[in-house]
Structure formats: C-alpha cells, structure tokens
C-alpha positions as a Markdown table, in Angstrom:
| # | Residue | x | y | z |
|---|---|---|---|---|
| 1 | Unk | 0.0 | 0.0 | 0.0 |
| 2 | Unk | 1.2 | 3.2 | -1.2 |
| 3 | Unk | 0.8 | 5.9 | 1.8 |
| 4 | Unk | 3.0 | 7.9 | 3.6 |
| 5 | Unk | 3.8 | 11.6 | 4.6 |
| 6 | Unk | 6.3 | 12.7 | 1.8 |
| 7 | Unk | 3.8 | 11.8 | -0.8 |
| 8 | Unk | 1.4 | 15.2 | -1.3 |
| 9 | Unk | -2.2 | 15.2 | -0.9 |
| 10 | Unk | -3.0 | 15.9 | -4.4 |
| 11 | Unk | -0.2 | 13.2 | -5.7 |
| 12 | Unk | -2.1 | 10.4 | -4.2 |
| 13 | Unk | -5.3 | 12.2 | -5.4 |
| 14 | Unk | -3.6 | 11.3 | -8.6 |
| 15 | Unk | -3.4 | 7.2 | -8.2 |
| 16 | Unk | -6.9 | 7.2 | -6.5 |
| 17 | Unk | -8.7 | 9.2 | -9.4 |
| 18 | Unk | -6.7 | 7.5 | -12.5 |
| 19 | Unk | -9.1 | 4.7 | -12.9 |
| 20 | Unk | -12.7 | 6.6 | -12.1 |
| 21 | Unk | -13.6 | 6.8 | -15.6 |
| 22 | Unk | -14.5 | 2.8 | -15.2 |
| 23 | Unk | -17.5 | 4.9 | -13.0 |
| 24 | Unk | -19.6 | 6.3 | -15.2 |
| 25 | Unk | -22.5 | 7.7 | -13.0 |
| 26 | Unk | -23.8 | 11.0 | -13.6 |
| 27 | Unk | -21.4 | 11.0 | -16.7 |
| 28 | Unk | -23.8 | 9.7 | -19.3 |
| 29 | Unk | -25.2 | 12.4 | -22.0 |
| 30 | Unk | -21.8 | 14.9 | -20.9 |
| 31 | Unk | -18.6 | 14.3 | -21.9 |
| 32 | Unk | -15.8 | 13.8 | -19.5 |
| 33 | Unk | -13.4 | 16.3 | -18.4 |
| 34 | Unk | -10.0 | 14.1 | -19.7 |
| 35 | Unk | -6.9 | 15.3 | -17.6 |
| 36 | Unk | -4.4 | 17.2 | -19.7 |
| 37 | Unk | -1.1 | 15.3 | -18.6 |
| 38 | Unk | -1.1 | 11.5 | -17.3 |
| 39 | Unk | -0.5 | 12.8 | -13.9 |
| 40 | Unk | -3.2 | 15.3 | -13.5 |
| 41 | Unk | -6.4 | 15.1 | -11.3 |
| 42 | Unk | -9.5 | 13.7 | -13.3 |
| 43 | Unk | -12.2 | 15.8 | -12.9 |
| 44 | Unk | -15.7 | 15.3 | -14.8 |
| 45 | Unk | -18.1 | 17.3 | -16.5 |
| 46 | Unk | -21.1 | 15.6 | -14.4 |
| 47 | Unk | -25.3 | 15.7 | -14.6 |
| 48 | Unk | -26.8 | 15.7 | -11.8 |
| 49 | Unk | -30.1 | 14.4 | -11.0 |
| 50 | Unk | -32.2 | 17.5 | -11.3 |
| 51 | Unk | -30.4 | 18.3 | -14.8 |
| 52 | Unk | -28.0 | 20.6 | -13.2 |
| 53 | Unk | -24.0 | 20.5 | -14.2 |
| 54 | Unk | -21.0 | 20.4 | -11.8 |
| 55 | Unk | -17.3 | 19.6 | -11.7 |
| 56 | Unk | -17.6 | 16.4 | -9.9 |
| 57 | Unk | -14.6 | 14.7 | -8.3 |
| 58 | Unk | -14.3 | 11.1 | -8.6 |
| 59 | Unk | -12.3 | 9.6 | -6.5 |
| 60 | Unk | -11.2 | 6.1 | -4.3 |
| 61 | Unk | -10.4 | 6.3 | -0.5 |
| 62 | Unk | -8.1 | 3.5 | -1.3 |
| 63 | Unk | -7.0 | 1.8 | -4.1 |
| 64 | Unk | -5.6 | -1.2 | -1.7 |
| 65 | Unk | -8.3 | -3.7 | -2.3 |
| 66 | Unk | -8.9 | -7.6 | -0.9 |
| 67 | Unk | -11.0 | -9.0 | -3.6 |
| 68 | Unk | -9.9 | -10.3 | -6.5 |
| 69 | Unk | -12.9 | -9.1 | -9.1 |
| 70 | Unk | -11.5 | -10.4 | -12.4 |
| 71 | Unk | -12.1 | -7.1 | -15.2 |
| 72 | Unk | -10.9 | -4.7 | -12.1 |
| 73 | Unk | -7.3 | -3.3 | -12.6 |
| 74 | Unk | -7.4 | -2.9 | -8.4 |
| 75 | Unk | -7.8 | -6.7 | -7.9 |
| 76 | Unk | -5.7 | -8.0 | -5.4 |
| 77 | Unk | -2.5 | -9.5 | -6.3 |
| 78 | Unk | -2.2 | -7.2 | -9.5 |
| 79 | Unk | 1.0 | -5.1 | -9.7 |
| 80 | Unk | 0.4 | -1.3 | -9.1 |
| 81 | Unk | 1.1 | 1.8 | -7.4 |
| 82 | Unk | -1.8 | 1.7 | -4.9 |
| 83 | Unk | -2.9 | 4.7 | -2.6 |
| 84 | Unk | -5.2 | 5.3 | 0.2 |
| 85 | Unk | -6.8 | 8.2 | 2.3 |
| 86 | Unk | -7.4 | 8.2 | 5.7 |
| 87 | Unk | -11.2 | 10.0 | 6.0 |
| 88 | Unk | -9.8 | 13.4 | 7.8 |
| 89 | Unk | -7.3 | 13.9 | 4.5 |
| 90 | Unk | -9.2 | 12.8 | 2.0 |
| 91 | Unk | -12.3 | 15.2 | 3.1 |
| 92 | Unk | -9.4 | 18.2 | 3.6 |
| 93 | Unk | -8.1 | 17.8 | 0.6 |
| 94 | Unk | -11.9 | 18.0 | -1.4 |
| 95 | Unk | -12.7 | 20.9 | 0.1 |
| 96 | Unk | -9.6 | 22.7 | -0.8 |
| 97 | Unk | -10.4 | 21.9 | -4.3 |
| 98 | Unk | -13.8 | 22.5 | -3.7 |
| 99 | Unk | -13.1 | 26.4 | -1.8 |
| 100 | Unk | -10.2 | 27.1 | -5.1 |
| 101 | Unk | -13.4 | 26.4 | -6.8 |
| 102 | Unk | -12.0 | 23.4 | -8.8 |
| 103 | Unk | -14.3 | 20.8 | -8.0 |
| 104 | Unk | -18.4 | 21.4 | -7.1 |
| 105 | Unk | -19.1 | 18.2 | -5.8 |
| 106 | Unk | -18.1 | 14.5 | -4.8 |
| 107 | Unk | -18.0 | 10.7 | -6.0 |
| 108 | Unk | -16.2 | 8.4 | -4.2 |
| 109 | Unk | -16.1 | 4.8 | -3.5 |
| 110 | Unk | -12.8 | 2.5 | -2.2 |
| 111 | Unk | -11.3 | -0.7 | -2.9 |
| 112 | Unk | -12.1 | -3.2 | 0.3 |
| 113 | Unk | -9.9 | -3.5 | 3.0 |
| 114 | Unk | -10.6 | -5.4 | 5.8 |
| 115 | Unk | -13.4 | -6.0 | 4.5 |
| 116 | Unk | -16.7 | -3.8 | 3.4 |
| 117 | Unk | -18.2 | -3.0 | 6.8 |
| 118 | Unk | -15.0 | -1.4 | 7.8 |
| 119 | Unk | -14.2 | 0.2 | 4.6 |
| 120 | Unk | -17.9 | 1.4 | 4.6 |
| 121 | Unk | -17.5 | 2.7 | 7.9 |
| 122 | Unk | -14.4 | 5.0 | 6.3 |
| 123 | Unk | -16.7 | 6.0 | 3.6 |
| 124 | Unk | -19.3 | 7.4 | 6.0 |
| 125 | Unk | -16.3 | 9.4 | 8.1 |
| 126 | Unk | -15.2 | 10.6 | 5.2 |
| 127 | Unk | -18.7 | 11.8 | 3.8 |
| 128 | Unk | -19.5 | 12.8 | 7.8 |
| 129 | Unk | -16.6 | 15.2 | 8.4 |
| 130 | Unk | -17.4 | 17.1 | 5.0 |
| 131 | Unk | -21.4 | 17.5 | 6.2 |
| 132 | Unk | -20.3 | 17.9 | 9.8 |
| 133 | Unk | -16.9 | 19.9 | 10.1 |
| 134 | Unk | -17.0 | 21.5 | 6.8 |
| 135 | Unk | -20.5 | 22.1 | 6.6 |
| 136 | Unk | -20.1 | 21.0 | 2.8 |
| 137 | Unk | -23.7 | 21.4 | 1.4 |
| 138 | Unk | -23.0 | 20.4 | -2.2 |
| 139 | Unk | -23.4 | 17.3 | -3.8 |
| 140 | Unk | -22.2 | 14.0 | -2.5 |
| 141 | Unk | -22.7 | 10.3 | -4.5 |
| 142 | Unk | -21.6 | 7.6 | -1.4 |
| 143 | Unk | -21.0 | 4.0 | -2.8 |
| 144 | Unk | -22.3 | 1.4 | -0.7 |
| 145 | Unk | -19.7 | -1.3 | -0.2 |
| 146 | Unk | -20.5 | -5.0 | -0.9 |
| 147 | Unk | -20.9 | -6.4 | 2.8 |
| 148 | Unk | -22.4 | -3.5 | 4.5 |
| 149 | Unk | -24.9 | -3.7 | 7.6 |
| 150 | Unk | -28.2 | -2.2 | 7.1 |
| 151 | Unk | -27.1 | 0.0 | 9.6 |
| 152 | Unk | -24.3 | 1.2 | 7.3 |
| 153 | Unk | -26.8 | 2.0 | 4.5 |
| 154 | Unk | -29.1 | 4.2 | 6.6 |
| 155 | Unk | -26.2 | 6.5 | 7.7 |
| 156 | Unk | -24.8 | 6.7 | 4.4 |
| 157 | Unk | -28.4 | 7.7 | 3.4 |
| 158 | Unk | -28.5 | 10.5 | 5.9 |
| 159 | Unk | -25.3 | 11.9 | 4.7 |
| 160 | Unk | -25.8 | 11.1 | 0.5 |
| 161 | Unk | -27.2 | 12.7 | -2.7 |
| 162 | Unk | -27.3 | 9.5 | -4.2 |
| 163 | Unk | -26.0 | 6.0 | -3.1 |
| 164 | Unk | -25.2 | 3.3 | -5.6 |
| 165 | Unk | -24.3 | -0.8 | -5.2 |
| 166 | Unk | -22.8 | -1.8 | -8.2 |
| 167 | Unk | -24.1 | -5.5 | -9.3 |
| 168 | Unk | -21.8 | -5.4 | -12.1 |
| 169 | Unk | -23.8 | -8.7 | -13.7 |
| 170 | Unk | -27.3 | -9.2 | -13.5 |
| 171 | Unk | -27.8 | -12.5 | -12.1 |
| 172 | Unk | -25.0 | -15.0 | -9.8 |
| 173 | Unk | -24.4 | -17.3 | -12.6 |
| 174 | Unk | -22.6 | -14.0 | -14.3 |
| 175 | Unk | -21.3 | -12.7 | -11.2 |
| 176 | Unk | -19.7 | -16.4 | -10.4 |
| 177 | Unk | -17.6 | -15.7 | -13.6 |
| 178 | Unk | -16.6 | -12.1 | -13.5 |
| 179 | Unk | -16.5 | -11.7 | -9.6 |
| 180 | Unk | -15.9 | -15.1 | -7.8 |
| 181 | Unk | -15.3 | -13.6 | -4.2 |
| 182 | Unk | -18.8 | -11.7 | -4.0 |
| 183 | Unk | -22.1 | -12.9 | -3.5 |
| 184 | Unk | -24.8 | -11.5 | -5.5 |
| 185 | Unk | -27.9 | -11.7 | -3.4 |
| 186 | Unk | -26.7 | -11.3 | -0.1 |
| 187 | Unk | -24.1 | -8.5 | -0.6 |
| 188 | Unk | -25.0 | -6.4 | -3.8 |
| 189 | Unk | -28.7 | -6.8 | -4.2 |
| 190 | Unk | -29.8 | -7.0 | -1.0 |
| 191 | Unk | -28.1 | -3.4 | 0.0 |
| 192 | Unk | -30.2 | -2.2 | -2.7 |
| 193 | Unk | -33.6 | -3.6 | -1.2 |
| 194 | Unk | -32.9 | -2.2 | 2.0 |
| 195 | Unk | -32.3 | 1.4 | 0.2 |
| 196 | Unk | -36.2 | 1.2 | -0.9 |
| 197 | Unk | -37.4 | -0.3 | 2.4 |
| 198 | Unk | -35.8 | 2.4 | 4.3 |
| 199 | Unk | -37.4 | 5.2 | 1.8 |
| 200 | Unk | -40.8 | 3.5 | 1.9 |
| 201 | Unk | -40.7 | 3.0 | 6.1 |
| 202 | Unk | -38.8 | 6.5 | 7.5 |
| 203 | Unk | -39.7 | 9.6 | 7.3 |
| 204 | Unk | -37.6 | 11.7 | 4.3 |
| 205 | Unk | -36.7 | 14.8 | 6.9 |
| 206 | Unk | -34.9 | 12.3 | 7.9 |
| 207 | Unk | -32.6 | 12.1 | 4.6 |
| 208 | Unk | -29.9 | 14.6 | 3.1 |
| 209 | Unk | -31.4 | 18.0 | 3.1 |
| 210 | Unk | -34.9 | 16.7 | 4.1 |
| 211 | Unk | -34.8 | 13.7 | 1.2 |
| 212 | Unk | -34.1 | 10.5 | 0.9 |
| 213 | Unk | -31.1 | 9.7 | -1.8 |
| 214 | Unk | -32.0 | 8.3 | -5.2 |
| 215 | Unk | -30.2 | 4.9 | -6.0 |
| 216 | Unk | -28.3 | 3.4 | -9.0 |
| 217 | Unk | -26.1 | 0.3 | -10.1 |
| 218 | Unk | -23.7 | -0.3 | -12.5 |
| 219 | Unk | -23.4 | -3.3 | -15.0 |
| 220 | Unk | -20.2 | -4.3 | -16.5 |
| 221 | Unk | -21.1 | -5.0 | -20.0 |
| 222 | Unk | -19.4 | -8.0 | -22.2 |
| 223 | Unk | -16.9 | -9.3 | -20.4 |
| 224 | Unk | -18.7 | -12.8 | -19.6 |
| 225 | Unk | -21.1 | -13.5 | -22.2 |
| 226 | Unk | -24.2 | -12.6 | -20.7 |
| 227 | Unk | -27.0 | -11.1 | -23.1 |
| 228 | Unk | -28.6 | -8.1 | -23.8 |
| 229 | Unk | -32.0 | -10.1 | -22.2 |
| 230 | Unk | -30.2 | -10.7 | -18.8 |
| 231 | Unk | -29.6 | -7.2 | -18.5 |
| 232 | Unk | -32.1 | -5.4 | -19.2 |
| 233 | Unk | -34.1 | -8.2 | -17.1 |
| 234 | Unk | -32.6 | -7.4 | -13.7 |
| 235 | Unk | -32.8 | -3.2 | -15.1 |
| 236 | Unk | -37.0 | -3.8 | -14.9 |
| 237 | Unk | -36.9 | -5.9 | -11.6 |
| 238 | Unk | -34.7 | -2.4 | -10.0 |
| 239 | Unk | -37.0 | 0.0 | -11.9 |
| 240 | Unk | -40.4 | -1.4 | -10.9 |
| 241 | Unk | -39.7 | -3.3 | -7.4 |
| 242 | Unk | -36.8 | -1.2 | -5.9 |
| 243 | Unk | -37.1 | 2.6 | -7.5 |
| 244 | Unk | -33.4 | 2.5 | -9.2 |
| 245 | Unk | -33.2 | 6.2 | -10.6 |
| 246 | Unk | -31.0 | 5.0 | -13.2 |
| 247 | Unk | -29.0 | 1.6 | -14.8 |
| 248 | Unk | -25.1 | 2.4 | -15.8 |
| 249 | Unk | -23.8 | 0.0 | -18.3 |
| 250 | Unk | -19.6 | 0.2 | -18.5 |
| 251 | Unk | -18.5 | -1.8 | -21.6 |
| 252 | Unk | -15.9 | -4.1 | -20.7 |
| 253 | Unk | -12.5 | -3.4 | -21.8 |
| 254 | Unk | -9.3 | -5.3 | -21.2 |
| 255 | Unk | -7.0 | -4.2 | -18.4 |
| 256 | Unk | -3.3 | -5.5 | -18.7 |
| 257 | Unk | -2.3 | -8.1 | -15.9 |
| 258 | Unk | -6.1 | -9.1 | -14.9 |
| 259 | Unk | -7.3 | -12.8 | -15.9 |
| 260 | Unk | -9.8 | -11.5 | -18.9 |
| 261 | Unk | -6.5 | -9.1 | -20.5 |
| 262 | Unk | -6.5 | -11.3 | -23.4 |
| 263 | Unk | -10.4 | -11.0 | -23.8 |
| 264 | Unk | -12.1 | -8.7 | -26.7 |
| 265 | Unk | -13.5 | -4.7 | -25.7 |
| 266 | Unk | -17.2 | -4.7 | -25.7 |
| 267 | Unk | -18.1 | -2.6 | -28.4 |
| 268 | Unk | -19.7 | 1.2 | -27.5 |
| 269 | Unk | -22.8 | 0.4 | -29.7 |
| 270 | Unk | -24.0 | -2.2 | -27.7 |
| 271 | Unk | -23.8 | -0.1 | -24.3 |
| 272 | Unk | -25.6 | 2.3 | -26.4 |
| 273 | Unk | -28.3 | 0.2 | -27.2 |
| 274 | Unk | -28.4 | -0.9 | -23.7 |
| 275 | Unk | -28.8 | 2.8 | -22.6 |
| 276 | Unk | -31.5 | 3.2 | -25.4 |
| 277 | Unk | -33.6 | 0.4 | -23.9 |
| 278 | Unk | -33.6 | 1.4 | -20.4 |
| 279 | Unk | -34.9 | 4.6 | -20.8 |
| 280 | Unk | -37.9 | 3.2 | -22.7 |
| 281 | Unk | -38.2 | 0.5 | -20.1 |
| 282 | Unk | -38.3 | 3.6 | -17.5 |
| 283 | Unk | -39.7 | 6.2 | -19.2 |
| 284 | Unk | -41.1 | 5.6 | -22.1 |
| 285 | Unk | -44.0 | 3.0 | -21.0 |
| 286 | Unk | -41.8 | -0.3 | -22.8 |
| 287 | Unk | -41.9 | -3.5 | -21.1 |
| 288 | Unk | -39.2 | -6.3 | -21.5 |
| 289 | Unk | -41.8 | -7.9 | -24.1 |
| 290 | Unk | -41.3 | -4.9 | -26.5 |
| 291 | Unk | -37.8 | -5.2 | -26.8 |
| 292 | Unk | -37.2 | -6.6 | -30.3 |
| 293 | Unk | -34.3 | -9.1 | -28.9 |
| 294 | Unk | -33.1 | -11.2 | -31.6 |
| 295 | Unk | -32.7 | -15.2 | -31.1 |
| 296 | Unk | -29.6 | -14.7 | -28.9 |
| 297 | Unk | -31.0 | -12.7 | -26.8 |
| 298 | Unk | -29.6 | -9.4 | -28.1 |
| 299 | Unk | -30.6 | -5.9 | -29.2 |
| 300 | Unk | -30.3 | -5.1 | -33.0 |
| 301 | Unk | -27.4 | -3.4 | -33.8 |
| 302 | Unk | -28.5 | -1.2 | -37.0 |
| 303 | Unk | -31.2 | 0.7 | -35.0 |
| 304 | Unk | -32.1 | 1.8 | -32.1 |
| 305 | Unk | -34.8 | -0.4 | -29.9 |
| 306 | Unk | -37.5 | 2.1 | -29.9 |
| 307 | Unk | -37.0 | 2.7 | -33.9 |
| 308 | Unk | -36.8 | -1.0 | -34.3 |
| 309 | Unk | -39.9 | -1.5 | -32.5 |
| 310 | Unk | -41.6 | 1.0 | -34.7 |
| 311 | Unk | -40.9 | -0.5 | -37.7 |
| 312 | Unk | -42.6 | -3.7 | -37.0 |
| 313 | Unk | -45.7 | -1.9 | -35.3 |
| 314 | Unk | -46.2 | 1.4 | -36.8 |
| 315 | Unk | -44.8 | 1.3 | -40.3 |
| 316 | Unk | -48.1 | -0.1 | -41.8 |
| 317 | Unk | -50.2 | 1.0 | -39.1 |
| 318 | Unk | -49.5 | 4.8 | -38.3 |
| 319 | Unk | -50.6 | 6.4 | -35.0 |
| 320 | Unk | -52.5 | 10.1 | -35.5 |
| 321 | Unk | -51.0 | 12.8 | -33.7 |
| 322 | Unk | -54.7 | 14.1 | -33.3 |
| 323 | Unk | -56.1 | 11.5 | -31.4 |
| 324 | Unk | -53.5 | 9.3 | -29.8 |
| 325 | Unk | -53.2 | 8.7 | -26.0 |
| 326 | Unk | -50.0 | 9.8 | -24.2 |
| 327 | Unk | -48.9 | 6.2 | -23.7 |
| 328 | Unk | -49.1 | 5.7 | -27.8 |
| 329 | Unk | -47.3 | 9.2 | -28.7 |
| 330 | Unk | -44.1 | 7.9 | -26.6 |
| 331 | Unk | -44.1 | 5.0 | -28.6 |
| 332 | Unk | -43.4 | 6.9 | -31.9 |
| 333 | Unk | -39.5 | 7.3 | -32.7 |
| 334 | Unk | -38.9 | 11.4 | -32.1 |
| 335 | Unk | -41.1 | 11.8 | -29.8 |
| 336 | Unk | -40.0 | 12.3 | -26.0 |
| 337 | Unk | -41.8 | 13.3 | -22.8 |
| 338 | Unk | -41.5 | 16.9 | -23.8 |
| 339 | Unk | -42.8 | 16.6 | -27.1 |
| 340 | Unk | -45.6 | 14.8 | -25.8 |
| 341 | Unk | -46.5 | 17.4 | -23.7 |
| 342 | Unk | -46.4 | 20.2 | -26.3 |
| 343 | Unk | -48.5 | 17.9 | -28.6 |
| 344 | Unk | -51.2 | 17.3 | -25.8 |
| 345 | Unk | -51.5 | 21.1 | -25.1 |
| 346 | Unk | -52.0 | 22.4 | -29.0 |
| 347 | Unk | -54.5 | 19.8 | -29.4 |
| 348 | Unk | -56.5 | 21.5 | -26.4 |
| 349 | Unk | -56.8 | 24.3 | -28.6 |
| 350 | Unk | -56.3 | 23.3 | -32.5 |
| 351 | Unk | -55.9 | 20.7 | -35.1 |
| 352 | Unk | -52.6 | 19.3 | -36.4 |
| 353 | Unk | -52.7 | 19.0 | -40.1 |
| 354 | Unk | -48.9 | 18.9 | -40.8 |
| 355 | Unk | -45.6 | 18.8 | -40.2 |
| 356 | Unk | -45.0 | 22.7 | -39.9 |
| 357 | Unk | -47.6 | 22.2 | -37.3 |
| 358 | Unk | -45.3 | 20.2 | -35.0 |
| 359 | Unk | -42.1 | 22.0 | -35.6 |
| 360 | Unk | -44.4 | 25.4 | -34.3 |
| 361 | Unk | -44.9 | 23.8 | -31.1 |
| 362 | Unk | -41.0 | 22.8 | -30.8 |
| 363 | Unk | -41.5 | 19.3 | -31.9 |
| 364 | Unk | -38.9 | 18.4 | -34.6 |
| 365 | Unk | -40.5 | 15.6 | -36.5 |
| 366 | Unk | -37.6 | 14.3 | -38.7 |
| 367 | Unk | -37.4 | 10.8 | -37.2 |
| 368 | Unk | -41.4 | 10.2 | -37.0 |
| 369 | Unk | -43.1 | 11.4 | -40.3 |
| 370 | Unk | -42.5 | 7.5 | -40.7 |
| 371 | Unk | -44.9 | 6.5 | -38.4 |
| 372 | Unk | -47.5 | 9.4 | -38.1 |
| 373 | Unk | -50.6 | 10.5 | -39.2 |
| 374 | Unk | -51.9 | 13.8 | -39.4 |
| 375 | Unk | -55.6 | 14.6 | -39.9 |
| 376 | Unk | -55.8 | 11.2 | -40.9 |
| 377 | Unk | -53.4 | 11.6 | -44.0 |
| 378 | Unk | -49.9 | 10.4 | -44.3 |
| 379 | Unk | -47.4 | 13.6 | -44.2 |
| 380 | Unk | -44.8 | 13.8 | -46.6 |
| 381 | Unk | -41.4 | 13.8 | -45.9 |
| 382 | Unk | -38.0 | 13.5 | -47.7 |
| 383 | Unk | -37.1 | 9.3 | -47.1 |
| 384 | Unk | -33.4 | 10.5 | -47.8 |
| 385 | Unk | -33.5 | 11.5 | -44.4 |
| 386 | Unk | -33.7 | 8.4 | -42.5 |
C-alpha cells in the first residue's frame, strides 16, 4: 500500500482518481473532463439528477483492495502503485479543491480493506466530516460497499445525494464468472432492497437535506457473455420493485495483468443500445416484451430499440398525432416526454394537419413522419433522411 507523509495530498489524489472513468455515474449524456497530462487530477463534466452540471470529483479512499474481481485493474495480487486516504485527509483535501473552486461536488467509492463493513464505515467518516466539520452542502454520490450492515446504509443515506451498489452482472451465474469472491444476493442486491425499504418505512426529513437519496447500479457489459436479455431483465426488476433512478452500463475493456487481458473490448454500440432500452423500459412506457431481442437474446445493432420496434408496429399501421393517447405518442421514434406534452396542449386548442404544425410547437418531426398520421393523412417527408 502506497501511503506515507512525503507523498502530497493531491499526488495520491492522482493514483486514486486514474481509474474513475470505469464509474460512469452522472457522466452519461456529458462528456468527461480528460486530464491534460497522465499525472493530472480527473475531474468530470457531471449531470446531476435535477439536470444541473457540476465539476464532480471522482475519486477512491483506497486503491488497496482484498478482492480479486476479475475485469478490475485494483484486484488483489495485480501489480500497481496503490494509494489510500485516511477519511480526515481525503475530506481536507476536497474541500480545498472545492473552496479554489475546482471541483463542485463529490463521488467516491474505495477498494475493500478489511473488509466492506470497515471500509464502509471509512466511507461514512469521510462523507460525515465534510457534512459535519465543513459544513459542505453540495453534492455528495456515497457508494455502498459490498458487505455492509443495514445499519451502514441508513447512515450513508442521511449523509448522500445518491448512493449506488454496483451489481456489475445481473444474475449469480454471471457474477460467479466475473466476480468469484462476492455474492450477488446477499451482498450487492440486498443493500439495494434495503435502500427502498428504508425510503418507503422513514420519514424523508430524515434524509440529506430533508430527502431520501436516489439509488443506482452499475453493470459491467461484455466481459462474460451474458446477453442483452439478462440485463435489461434485472434493469426492470430495479425499476419497478426497488425505484433504481437509473441503470449504468460500463462496456468491458481489457485491463493489462487481470485474468480477462486477453479478452475482446465490448463494443460502445452495444452499451448504447443498452442505454436506449432502459430509458424506454423507465420512461417511455416499454416493457421487457417490447424489446425486439433477436434469437440470442440481443438488441439489433442497425437501429435503435425504440425505432426498431416501430418499424414492425407502426410502419403499416400509423398512430394520428390528433387522437393518440399519451402512452401511444411515446411509442413513436422522435417523440419524447417533452414533445408529448407540447403535442397534448396544442391539441386542447387546434388541429394538427402537418408537419409545420409540429415543428411550431417545438417538436422536430424528422425521425417520426415515418410512423404518423396527421388529420388522418400520411405527411410527406423527404425518405433521404432516414
């Protein structure tokens, strides 16, 4: 373990943020902040929940870690400069950053040592002296640690934004294979239950800033051949039973001096695809039987899942703008929430007869002429476009 009191603050900074790109919550839909040389702090361009962007620090409180997770280039045994925090220092030097205005809020997670109920209990120091010392009031994302007590996971709420238990495969089969040393039910999913039960049983004064913290996970994606189907399977069962605000999916790529370096990278498509179906299955009204899986299991590759759908349902049988529900105008490729919306209020008060109709209201309707009627008639549109 690399730690001692002629290294700087912000040089083992340095080791503990190198890897956090292989975290990719609140990153999706902004592009990262890459460090300028090797050795510089990575800092991301991050959304939080309510839409709002910040300079987010991601960061490790040790890279030291017991288990010996397969893809992970902190595995134990592998050959590395590791680093580690104690909770004082590592929540002195954030807010330092944070008070030179270089960083707005806070990810951070840890390898295990000594296993997760002590490494979570370092997590919730860490998190407690910024709240309580440094009366930090920004944005904090607290991992929960495979192994922690229920206990553990009410105090981290109390102290969180958002907490997150990464499952990194969606069933144990997977997990067996990518993650021998952890157990999937008892240590990763079951943390995750105990997030809702808490929400649904306590009162939310009793969370961060009067609220309960939202929840997510993270999948690993690729690295030991489960499907698309598997996935997005476990994705529903934490949308619908346990609240999950949101599904990250980190295609696998090959890290040097691990057991799978020898393995193929996922490719980015499929984690896009992956991302495309979730938000239907979350917010779009989809179900798992929508998804237009191929034999194997998978997601087409040539279009995106809610496009693909379309073209089996709606490309003989157009919906009309004019008179379909709100559950049939999300189904229409183009068409989001907001779209919706501005479609249900002009109807209210006129009829839709083309499409310089919907690009008056703010609805671009490039993608769905395809699948649309208006006042009963096909529009036309150039099929160059698409």
């Amino acid at each position: 373990m690399f730690y001692n009191n002629s290294v700087t603050a912000l040089e083992t900074l340095k080791y503990l943020t190198s890897q956090m790109h292989l975290e990719p919550a609140e990153d999706a839909g902004c592009p990262q902040l890459s460090p300028k040389h090797q050795d510089d702090i990575h800092i991301s361009h991050a959304m939080l929940p309510n839409g709002r962007q910040i300079k987010l620090l991601k960061s490790l409180l040790t890279s030291a870690c017991e288990r010996n997770c397969y893809y992970c280039p902190f595995r134990a045994g592998r050959d590395f400069r590791r680093a580690t925090f104690k909770p004082e220092d590592f929540a002195q030097t954030f807010m330092a950053l944070h008070q030179a205005g270089a960083v707005e809020g806070l990810f951070i997670s840890s390898g295990i040592l000594n296993g997760g109920i002590a490494t979570q209990d370092k997590l919730i120091a860490a998190a407690e002296i910024l709240r309580k010392k440094y009366q930090f009031k920004g944005y904090i994302h607290l991992k929960i640690m495979p192994g922690a007590e229920r206990a553990q996971v009410e105090a981290a709420m109390r102290l969180a934004d958002r907490v997150s238990v990464n499952l990194e495969a969606p069933n144990t089969l997977r997990l067996e294979k990518l993650a021998p040393r952890k157990q999937f039910l008892e240590e990763l999913l079951q943390p995750l239950r105990w997030i809702e039960e808490i929400r649904r049983s306590q009162p939310s004064r009793l969370g961060w800033n009067g609220r309960w913290p939202s929840s997510v996970t993270q999948f690993v994606v690729g690295a030991v051949g489960e499907n698309d189907l598997e996935l997005l399977q476990t994705t529903t069962y934490l949308y619908q039973q346990l609240r999950l605000r949101r599904a990250y999916y980190s295609r696998f790529s090959p890290i040097r001096d691990t057991p799978f370096e020898n393995q193929p990278a996922e490719s980015q498509l499929r984690e896009n695809r992956l991302y495309q179906a979730s938000f239907l299955l979350r917010d779009y009204g989809f179900n798992l039987e929508d998804m237009p899986f191929d034999a194997t299991g998978n997601l087409p590759r040539h279009a995106d899942p809610k496009k693909a759908w379309a073209d089996m349902h709606l490309a003989n049988h157009p919906l009309e703008i004019n008179r379909s529900s709100r559950e049939e105008l999300l189904r229409i490729p183009g068409i989001g929430p907001k779209s919706v919306d501005a479609i249900l209020k002009a109807r209210r008060s006129t009829k839709l007869n083309d499409l310089d109709d919907l690009r008056k209201i703010g609805v671009n309707p490039s993608r769905a002429a395809p699948y649309i009627l208006l006042d009963g008639r096909r529009p036309a549109y150039q099929s160059q476009l698409f």
